[in-house]
N, C-alpha and C positions, 0 to 999 in steps of 0.2 A: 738291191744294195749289195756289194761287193761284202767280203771279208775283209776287215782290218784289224789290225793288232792298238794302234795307238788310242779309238775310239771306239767304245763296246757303246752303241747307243740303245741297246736295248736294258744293260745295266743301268743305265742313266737315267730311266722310262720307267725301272724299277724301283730304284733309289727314289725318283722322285715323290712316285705314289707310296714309297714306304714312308719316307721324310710327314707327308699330310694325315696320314695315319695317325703316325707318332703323336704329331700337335693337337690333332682330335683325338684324344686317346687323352690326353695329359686334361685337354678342359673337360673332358667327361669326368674324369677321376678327380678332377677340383669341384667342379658341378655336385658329385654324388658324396666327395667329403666336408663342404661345406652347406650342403643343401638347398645350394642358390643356384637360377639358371644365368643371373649376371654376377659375375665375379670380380668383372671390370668393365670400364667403361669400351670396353672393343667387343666383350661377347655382345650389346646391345644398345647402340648410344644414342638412339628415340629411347627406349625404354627406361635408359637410366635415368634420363632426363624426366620422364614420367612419373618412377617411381622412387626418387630422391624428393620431387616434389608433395607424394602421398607420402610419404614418410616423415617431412619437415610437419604436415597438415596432425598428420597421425599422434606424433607428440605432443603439437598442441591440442588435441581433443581431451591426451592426459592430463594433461596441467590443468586443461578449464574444466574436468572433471573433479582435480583433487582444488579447484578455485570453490566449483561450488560445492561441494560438499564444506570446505572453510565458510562457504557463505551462511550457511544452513548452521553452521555450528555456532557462527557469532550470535545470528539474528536468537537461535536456542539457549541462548545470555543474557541475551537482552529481553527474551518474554521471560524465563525463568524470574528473572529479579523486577518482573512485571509483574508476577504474579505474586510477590512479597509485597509490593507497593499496597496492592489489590488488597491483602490480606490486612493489612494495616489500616487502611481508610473503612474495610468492616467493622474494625474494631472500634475507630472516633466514631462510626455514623450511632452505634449502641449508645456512646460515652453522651454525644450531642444527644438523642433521643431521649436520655436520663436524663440531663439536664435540664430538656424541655419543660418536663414534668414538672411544672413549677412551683404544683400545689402540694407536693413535699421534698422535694430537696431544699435544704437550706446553703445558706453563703458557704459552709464552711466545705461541702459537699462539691458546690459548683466550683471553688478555687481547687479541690482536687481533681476534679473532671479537668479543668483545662489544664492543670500541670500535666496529666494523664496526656491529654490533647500535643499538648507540646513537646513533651519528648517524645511520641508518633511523629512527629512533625519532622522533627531533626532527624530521626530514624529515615525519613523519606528524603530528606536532602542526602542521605549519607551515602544511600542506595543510586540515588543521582549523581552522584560526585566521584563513587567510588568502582560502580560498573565498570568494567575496561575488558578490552579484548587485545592480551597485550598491553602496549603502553597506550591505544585508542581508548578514547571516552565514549561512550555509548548513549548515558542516557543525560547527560551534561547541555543537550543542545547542538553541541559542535558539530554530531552529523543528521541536525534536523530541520526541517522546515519552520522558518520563523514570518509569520505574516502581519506585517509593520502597517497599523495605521496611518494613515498621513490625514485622513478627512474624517477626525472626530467629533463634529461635529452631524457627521451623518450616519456612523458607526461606532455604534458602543464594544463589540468585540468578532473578533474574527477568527478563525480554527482552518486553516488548512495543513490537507496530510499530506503526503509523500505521491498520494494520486488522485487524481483530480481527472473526471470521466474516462478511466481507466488510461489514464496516459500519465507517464513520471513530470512532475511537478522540476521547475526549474528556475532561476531566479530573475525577476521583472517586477511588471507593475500589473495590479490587479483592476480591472475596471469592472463597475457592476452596472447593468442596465434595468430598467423599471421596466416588464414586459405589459404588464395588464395594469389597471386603471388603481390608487392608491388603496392599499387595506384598510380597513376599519372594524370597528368594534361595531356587538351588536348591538344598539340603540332604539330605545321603546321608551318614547313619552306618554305619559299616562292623560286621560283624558278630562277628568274632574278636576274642575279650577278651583282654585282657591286664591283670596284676596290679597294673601298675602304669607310669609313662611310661620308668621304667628298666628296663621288660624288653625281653629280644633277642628282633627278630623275626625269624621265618623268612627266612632266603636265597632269594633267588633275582629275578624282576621282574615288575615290574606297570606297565601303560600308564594315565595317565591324561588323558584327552583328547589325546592323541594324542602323549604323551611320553613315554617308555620309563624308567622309574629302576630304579634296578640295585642291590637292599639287601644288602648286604656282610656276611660273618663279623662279628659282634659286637655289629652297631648294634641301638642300642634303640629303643622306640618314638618317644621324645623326638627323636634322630636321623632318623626318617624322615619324623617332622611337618614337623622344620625341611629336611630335604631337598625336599620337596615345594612348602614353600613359598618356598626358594629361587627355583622355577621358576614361580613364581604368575603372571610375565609371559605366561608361554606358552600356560600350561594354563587361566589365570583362575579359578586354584581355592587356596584355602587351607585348610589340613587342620590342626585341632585334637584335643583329648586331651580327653575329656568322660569324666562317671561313667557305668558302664553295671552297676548291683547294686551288688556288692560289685566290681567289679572297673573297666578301663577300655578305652575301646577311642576307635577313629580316627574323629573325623567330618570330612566334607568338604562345603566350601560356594562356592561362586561367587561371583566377589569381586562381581560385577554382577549387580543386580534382574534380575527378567523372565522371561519363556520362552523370549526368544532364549538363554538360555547354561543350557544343557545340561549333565551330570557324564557321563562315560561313562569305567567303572572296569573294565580287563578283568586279570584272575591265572588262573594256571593250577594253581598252588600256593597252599598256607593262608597267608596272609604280614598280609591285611588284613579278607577278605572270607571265610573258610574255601572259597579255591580257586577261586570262581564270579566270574563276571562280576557287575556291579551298573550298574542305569540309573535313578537316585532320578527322582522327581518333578519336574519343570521346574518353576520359578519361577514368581509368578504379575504379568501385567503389570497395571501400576497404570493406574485408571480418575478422573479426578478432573474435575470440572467448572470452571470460573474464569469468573466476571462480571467485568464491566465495563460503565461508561458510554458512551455512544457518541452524535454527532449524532443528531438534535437535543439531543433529553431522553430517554433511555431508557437501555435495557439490557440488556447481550445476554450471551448466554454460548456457551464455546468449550470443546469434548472435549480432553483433554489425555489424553498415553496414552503408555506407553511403558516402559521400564526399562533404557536403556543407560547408565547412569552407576554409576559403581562406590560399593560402599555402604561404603567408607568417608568418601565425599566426599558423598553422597546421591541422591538418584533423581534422572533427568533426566528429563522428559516433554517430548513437544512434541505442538503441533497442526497441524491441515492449514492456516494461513496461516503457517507456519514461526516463531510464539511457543515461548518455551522455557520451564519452567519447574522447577529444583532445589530439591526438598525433601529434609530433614533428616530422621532415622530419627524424631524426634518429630514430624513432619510426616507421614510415612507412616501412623503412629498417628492421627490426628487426623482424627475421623472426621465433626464438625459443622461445619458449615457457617460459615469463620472469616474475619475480614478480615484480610487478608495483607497490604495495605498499599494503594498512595496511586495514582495517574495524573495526571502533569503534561501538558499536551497547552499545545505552540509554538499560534503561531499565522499560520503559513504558509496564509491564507486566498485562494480564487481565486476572482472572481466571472468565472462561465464561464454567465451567462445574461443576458434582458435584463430580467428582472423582480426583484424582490424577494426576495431568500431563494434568489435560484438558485443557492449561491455551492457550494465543495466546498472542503476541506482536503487537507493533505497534510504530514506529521511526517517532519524528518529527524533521527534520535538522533543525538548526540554521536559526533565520529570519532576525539576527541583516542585516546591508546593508553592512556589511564586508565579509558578508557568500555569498550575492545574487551577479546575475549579473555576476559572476566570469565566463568565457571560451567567451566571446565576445571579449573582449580586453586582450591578454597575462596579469596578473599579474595584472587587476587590476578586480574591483569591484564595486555595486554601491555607495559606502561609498567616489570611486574617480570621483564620476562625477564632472565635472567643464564647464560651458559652456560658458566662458566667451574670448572663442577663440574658432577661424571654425571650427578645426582638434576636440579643448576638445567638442563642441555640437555637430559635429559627431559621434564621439565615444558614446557621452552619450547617442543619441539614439539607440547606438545599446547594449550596456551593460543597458540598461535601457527595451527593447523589449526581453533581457534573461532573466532579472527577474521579468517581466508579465510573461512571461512560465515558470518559476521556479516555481513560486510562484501558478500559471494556476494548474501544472500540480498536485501540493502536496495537494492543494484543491481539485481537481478531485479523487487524493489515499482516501482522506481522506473522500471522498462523497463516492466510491467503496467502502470502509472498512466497513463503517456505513453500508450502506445498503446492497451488498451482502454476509457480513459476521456478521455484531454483530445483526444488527435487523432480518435478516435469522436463525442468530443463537437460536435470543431471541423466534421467532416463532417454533421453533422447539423443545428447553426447554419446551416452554408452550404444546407443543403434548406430549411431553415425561413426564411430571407432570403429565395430565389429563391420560395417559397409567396405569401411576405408581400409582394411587391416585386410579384407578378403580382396580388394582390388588390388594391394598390392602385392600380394604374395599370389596373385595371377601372373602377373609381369615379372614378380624376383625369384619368386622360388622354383625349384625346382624339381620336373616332377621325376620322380625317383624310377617310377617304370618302366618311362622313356628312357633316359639315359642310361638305364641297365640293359634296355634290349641293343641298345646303340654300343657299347660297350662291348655288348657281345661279340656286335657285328664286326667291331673294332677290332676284337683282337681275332678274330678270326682271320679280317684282312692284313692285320700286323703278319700270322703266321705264312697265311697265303704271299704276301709280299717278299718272306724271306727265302721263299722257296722258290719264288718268281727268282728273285737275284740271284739265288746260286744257280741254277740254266743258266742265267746271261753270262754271268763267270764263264761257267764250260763251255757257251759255244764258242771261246776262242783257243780253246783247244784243240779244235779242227783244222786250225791254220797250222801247227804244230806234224800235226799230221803230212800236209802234204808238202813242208820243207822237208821232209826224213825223206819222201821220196825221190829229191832229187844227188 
């Protein structure tokens, strides 16, 4: 290439590699003063696109962190003033148990037991009424499961929680199915006829389940029914007068379903049994199925199993998430698969994720003393305790010992909830923040070492470049040169 004066194209070769210098040189020095390797969407626009999206994710891991930690805080409100409730109904179950004692408290004792009873009472409504998280009501109902009978006739009382064979409970219709063949009590007719309920029976005595009765000079069969079932508390047995031919004799039956309760009838003498002992046939436990609805859209069903409730009041079943369910002796019959009634589900909703749909539930039932207590006594509640007669402080200690378990068991959900699912949850967010935190500060940040040694290099090409230029300057100084010699 010739000499020329108008175009130095080696300056220009210089300039140009000093110009890219410059501009690396300036994102390095943005890069190492901001300590990002994207600064803008031109140092990397896959990556920014990558890690604007970890970054949008990454906040929400925060919020569903400080969501459940808030969830954990309510739900620690709502047991706290669970555990008041608790402490309260210890103290009526005393107040009822005095009362019971009939052979010395008198009227004027027992009307101060129930006044006692009854400002407890109100105490428990108040604590229902007044819980709040914020302006939210807690233990009011509004964010609980309510399970509405429609077939009362086959169902005397119903208990569902918030989960229902470990899946969240949602609002529908509940069906239950009869699985195995109808429950019954244990039943053992005795073998000794008698002519009729007014004949005498043998003298002498007979244990039955483990209580000795003592048949006297005279008494008839009539007399010994009703002797026996004087003692029904003890024994759990009520004995009847049934046909047997022409003639009658004594059956005996367990006032409670199942195969927990047993008859065991022991004489030594012909009195009931001609002389022998008798161990009838155990009851048989009831098997029933019950659906429900449950998040999202489906439906699940739960073994229901059991027979401890007395069959004048009807069957209890429960399942292994501690639901309870009381059927009626035409419930026990009832062998198709029937809808039994409704599922209201609150709407105590937590979103404990950072995406869409990640959210979870959680039902708190009613605490008022109209809600509890309810399937010990048909129809009523702890709201009817009265203890100021035998029969009402009996009952109250047993509609009063359902809701210690009610109240037991919804504390117990609500200690599982906390800690196997929202503080689980919360520790698992925090691994998947520290994941997502370290992915993205792959892609954004920037590593300091690099770009120092790059810097380096940089300015050492910046210096080398200026001294590339000044040559290309001089060598048109040469042209210079040989105009002088002409």
């Amino acid at each position: 290439m010739g000499l020329t004066i108008n175009t130095n194209i080696a300056a220009m070769i210089a300039m140009r590699h000093l110009n890219q210098n410059e501009i690396r040189g300036q994102i390095v020095m943005t890069r190492l003063a901001s300590g990002l390797r994207i600064n803008s969407a031109a140092d990397d626009p896959a990556g920014l696109i990558i890690s604007e999206g970890l970054r949008a994710h990454i906040q929400g891991l925060d919020q569903a962190v400080r969501n459940t930690q808030d969830a954990v805080n309510m739900v620690k409100t709502a047991e706290s003033a669970l555990n008041e409730v608790s402490r309260l109904l210890r103290g009526i179950r005393s107040i009822a148990v005095h009362s019971a004692n009939v052979a010395v408290v008198d009227a004027t004792q027992l009307t101060a037991n129930q006044s006692q009873i009854r400002s407890v009472l109100l105490s428990i409504d108040r604590i229902a009424d007044h819980t709040s998280w914020g302006t939210k009501k807690l233990l009011n109902g509004s964010a609980g499961v309510t399970a509405g009978i429609t077939r009362t006739d086959l169902v005397n009382s119903l208990y569902i929680g918030s989960e229902f064979n470990d899946e969240r409970v949602r609002s529908g219709e509940i069906t239950m199915t009869q699985v195995t063949q109808a429950t019954r009590t244990t039943t053992g007719p005795m073998t000794t006829q008698f002519t009729n309920s007014a004949t005498i029976v043998q003298t002498g005595t007979f244990v039955l389940n483990g209580v000795t009765f003592l048949v006297e000079s005279g008494q008839t069969l009539a007399d010994v029914a009703a002797k026996i079932n004087q003692k029904s508390g003890q024994t759990g047995v009520l004995a009847s007068i049934i046909p047997n031919g022409a003639n009658v004799s004594m059956q005996l039956t367990s006032i409670k379903f199942g195969s927990n309760f047993p008859i065991n009838y022991m004489e030594t003498t012909g009195i009931l049994n001609g002389g022998v002992a008798a161990t009838p046939a155990v009851g048989i436990d009831a098997v029933y199925d019950v659906e429900v609805p449950i998040e999202p859209n489906g439906t699940t069903t739960e073994r229901f199993t059991g027979g401890q409730g007395p069959g004048v009041d009807g069957l209890t079943l429960t399942s292994t998430s501690g639901n309870k369910l009381v059927i009626s002796a035409a419930g026990n019959n009832e062998t198709a698969a029937t809808i039994i009634g409704a599922l209201s589900v609150g709407t105590m909703k937590f979103q404990i994720g950072a995406l869409a749909d990640q959210s979870t539930s959680f039902s708190i039932p009613s605490s008022y003393t109209i809600d509890i207590g309810t399937g010990a006594i048909p129809g009523k509640s702890l709201a009817d305790v009265d203890v100021t007669t035998a029969q009402g402080a009996e009952d109250a200690i047993r509609i009063i010992d359902a809701a210690v378990q009610q109240i037991a068991f919804l504390r117990g959900e609500m200690g599982s909830f906390q800690m196997n699912f929202l503080e689980s949850t919360s520790r698992s967010l925090q691994v998947a923040h520290e994941n997502m935190t370290a992915s993205e500060s792959i892609i954004r940040d920037a590593d300091i070492a690099k770009e120092m040694t790059e810097f380096t290099k940089i300015q050492i090409l910046r210096q080398s470049g200026m001294a590339v230029l000044a040559q290309a300057n001089q060598s048109a100084q040469s042209v210079l040169q040989l105009l002088g010699r002409q």
